[in-house]
C-alpha positions as CSV (number, residue, x, y, z in Angstrom):
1,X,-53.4,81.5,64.6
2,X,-55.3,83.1,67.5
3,X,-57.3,80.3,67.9
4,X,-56.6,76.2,69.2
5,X,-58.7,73.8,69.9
6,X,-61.0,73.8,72.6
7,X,-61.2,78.1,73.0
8,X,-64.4,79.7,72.9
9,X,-65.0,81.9,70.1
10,X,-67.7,84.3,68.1
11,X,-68.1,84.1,64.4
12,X,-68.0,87.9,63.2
13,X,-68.9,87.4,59.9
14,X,-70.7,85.5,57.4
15,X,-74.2,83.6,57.0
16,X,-73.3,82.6,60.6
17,X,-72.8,85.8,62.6
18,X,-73.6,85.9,66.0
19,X,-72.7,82.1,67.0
20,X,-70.8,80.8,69.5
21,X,-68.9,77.8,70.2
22,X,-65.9,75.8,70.9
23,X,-63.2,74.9,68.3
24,X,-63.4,71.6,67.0
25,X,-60.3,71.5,64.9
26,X,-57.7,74.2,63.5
27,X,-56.2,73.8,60.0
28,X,-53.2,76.1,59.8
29,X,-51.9,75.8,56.4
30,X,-55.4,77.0,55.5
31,X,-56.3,79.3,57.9
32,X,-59.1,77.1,59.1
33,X,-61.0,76.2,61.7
34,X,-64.2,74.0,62.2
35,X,-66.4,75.2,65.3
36,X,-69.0,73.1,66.5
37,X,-72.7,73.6,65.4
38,X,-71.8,76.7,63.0
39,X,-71.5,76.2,59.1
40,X,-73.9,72.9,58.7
41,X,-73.2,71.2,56.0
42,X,-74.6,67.7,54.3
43,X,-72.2,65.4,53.4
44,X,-73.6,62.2,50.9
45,X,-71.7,59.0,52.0
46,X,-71.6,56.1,49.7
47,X,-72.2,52.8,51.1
48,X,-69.1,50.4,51.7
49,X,-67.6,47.7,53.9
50,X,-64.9,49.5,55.6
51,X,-66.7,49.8,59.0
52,X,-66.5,48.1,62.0
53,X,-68.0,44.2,61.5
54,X,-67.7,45.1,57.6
55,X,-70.4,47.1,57.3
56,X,-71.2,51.1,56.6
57,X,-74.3,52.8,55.8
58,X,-74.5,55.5,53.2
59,X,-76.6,58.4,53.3
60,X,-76.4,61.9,53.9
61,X,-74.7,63.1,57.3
62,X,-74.7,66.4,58.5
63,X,-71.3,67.9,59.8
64,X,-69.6,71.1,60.4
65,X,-67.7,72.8,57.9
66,X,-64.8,74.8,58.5
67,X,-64.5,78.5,58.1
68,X,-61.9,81.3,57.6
69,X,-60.2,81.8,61.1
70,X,-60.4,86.0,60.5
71,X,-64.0,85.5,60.7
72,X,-63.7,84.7,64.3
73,X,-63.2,86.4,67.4
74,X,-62.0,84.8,70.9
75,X,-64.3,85.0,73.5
76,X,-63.3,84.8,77.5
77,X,-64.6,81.3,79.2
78,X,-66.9,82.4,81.5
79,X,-65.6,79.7,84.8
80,X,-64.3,81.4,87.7
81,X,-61.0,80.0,88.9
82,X,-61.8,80.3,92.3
83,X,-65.2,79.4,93.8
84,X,-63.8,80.1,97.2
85,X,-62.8,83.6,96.5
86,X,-65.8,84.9,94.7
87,X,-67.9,83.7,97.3
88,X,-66.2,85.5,99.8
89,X,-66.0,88.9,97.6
90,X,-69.9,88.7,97.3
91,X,-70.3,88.7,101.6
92,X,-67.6,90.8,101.8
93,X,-65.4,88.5,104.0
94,X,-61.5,88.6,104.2
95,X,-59.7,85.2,103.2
């Protein structure tokens, strides 16, 4: 995969084109990859008493879904390395 967890990326193709985010999860054996805030989907929980204190609401949650990890494209964090440096390249100074 040219994806992990935690890399920015563009979806290139589908009903969410033009999104960006970070990477949630990677599923290799399935080519997957869940990004957060693209491919919504609602998810109907039944109630039961597995949670914490013995109790869980049901209802219906939204989550991410995941999606095909050819429809998305790496995308360059945006952070400067050094703060230092790129100050003293915008006054011109020597280091």
């Amino acid at each position: 995969m040219h994806v992990k967890k935690g890399d920015l990326v563009q979806v290139i193709a589908g009903k969410d084109k033009g999104a960006k985010g970070h990477v949630i999860a990677t599923f290799p054996r399935e080519d997957r990859v869940v990004i957060e805030g693209v491919n919504m989907i609602k998810k109907h929980t039944k109630e039961s008493l597995q949670g914490p204190r013995g109790a869980k609401t049901g209802g219906v949650q939204t989550m991410e879904g995941p999606i095909h990890v050819s429809n998305v494209k790496k995308l360059k964090d945006e952070k400067p390395a050094d703060k230092k440096a790129d100050k003293a390249e915008e006054t011109g100074e020597d280091s």
